[in-house]
Each structure stands twice: as C-alpha cells, then as structure tokens.
N, C-alpha and C positions, 0 to 999 in steps of 0.2 A: 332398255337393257343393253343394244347391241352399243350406245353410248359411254353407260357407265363401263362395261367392259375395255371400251377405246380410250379412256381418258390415259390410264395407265402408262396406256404403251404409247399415247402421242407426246407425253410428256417426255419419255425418256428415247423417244425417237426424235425428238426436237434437241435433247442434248447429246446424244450421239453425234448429229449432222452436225455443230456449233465444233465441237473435238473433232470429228473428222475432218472439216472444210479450214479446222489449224492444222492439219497434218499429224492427227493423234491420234491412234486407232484407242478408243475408249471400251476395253471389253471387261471395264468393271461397271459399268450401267446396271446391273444387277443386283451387284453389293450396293451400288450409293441409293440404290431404290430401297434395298430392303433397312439400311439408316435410318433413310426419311422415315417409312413406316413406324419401325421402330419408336425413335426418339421423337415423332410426332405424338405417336400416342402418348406416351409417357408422358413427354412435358403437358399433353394437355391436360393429361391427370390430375400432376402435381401442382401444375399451375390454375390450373379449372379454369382453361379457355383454349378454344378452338386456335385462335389466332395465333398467340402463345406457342400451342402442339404446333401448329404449321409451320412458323418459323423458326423452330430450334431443328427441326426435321429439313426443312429446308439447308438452313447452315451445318448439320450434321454431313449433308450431301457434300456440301461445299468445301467441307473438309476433308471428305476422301477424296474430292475431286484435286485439293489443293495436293495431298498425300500422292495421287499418282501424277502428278505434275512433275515434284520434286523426283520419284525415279524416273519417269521418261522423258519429261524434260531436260532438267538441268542436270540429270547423274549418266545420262545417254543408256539408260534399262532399257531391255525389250520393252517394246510396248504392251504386249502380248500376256508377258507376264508377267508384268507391273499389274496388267488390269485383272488375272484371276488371283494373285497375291491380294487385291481390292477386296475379290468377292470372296477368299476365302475369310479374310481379318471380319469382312462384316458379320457374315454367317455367324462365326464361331464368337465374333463380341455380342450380337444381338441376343443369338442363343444364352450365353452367359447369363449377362446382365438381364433377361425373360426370367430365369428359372432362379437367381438370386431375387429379384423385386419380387414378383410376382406370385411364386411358386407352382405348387402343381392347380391352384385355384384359376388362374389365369388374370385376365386382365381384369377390370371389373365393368358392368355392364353399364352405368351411368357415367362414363366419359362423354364431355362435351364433341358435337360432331360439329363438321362441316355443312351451315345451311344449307336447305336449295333456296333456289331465286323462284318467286310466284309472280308469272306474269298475268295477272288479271285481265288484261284485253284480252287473251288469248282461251279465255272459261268460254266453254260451251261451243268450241270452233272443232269441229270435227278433225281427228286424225292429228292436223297438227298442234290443236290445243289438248290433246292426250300427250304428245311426245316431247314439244318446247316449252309448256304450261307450268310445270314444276322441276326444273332440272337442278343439280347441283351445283355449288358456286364453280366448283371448280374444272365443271365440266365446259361452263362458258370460258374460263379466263382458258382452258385450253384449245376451245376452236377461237378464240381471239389470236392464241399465241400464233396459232400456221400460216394464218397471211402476212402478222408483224415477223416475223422471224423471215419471212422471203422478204419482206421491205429493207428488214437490217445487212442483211445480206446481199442484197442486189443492188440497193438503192443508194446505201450511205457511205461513208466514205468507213465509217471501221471496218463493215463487212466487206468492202475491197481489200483492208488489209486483210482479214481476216483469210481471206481467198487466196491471197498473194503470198502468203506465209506459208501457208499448206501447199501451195502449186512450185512455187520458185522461192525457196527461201532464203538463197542467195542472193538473187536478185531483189529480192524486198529488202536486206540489209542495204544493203549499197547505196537505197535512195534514201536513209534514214532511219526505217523501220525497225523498229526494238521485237524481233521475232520473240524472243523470249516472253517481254510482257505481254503480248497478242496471244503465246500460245498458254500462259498460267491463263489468265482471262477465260480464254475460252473453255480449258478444259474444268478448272474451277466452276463457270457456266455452265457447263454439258451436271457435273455431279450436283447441283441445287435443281433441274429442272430433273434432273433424274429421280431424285427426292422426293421432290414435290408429287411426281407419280406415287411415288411409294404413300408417303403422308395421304395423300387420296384416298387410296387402297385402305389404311387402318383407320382412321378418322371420319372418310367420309362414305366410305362404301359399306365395309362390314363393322366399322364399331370396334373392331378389337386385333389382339396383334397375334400369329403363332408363328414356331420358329420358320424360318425361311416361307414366309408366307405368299413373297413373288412369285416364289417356283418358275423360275423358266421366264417372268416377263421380260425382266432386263435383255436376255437374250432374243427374245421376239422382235422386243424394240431396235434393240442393233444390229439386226436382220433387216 
C-alpha cells in the first residue's frame, strides 16, 4: 500500500528535480499530473489499451510541460505563476472535458489497467514475497527511475549540463551551451514524468478518473 501510494509522488518528484536542477521552479507539477490522469484514462478508453492511455497521458504532461517552458523560458514569465496558471488550465480543462465525455455516470468501469508484474520465485517467501510478489508495472519502472535519474544527472555529460544551466547560466553559455534547449528539455521532462504519476493514479491504481483527483499530490511531490 505504502508503495502504490509513493509511486505517484516519486514520479512527479523525479520531474520537479530534472526542472529544478535547469533552473525552473516547476509549480505546475500538479496540473501536468492531473493531464496525465486524465487523458490517460480516456485514451485508454477510446483506444482500448493500457499502453495507448499511458502514452497519450504521458505526452498530454509533455505538453503543459512544453506550455510553461514557452512563458518561463523564452517569454521571461514568473515562474511561479507560469506554474499555477498550469494547474489552474489543467483543472478547469480536465473538469470540462469529464463532465462533457463522461457525464454525471462517470468513467466506466471496464477501462483497460496498468498490469502488475508476478514474480513467481518470489510465491510463498514470507513478507517479501507478500510485498514484491505482485506489484504494479509502474511501480517497478518508478523505483528504476531514482537511481537512473542520479546516474543522468551525476554521471553524464547532459546532466552536467543540465546542472550547469540551473547553477551558472551565464557561464554554461560562454562554453557553447544552448541554455535554452537544455532548459525546454528538462522542463518538457519534469511535465511527462509528472504525468506518468498521474496516468498511475487513474489507470493503474483506482481505475477511474474524478475531477482534480491529485488533490494536493503535485504539490507534496514539489515539496
């Protein structure tokens, strides 16, 4: 339980840090989560595949993300309120678009979910084959992402830039560095992994979608 609860917010804590560590304070984590949900579920509806929901939910992120790029980046917006201008658009599109599709019936109950993974060695192993034995897919690719996300970022040579942009961004220009594309990247980045929390949430956790259904995670996560 105390897992599926964390998936959420390590997703969109993982895309806060990628925004932040470009020099973006990303405080629409919220809104690009409540997208994902959204338009995960639906596509998977429409589409009648899990996959499908996850990655239109995915790129729905990706697009608020590109969205506050364009004010904080390149139009020089607060950042601050580039990102609740995010989460109010999302709110008030998601809600929309709920109550037009769907109506007062709600979503419907046979939407495709997000598998768990069954690890058969792990049947009949006390304790830990109760709690790794059956977990969700996407609860694995999110403790994959936390030690790869410190690899990208420590190890390689983007997530130097990636550092180098957010810390001295003057000085990253000067030796060639395109701050610009480094910080759409990341912040674009930070709104699909924020998503993919959300998509979690409707697809793989509870099945169904209601309006602002994060309530509050976004903000946990960029806390």
């Amino acid at each position: 339980s105390m897992l599926r609860y964390a998936t959420p917010l390590i997703f969109g804590a993982l895309g806060g840090m990628f925004s932040e560590r470009s020099g973006v304070v990303n405080v629409g984590l919220e809104g690009m989560m409540l997208m994902g949900a959204f338009f995960g579920i639906m596509a998977a509806d429409k589409l009648d595949s899990w996959f499908l929901g996850l990655v239109v939910g995915i790129l729905s992120g990706g697009a608020m993300g590109l969205l506050h790029a364009i004010w904080s980046v390149h139009l020089r917006a607060d950042q601050i309120i580039s990102g609740f201008a995010i989460n109010f658009l999302a709110l008030g599109l998601t809600g929309y678009l709920f109550i037009d599709i769907y109506g007062q019936e709600g979503t419907p109950t046979d939407i495709p979910s997000i598998p768990n993974v069954r690890l058969a060695f792990l049947d009949g192993v006390p304790f830990i084959g109760d709690i790794f034995g059956n977990l969700n897919l996407m609860i694995w690719i999110a403790l994959i992402l936390i030690p790869l996300s410190w690899l990208v970022l420590f190890k390689t040579p983007l997530g130097l830039r990636i550092r180098a942009v957010g810390e001295h961004p003057r000085a990253a220009d000067t030796v060639g560095i395109d701050v610009y594309r480094i910080r759409y990247g990341a912040v674009i980045a930070s709104g699909m992994l924020a998503a993919a929390g959300g998509a979690f949430l409707s697809i793989g956790f509870v099945n169904s979608f209601n309006e602002n259904m994060t309530a509050g995670r976004g903000f946990i996560a960029l806390a």
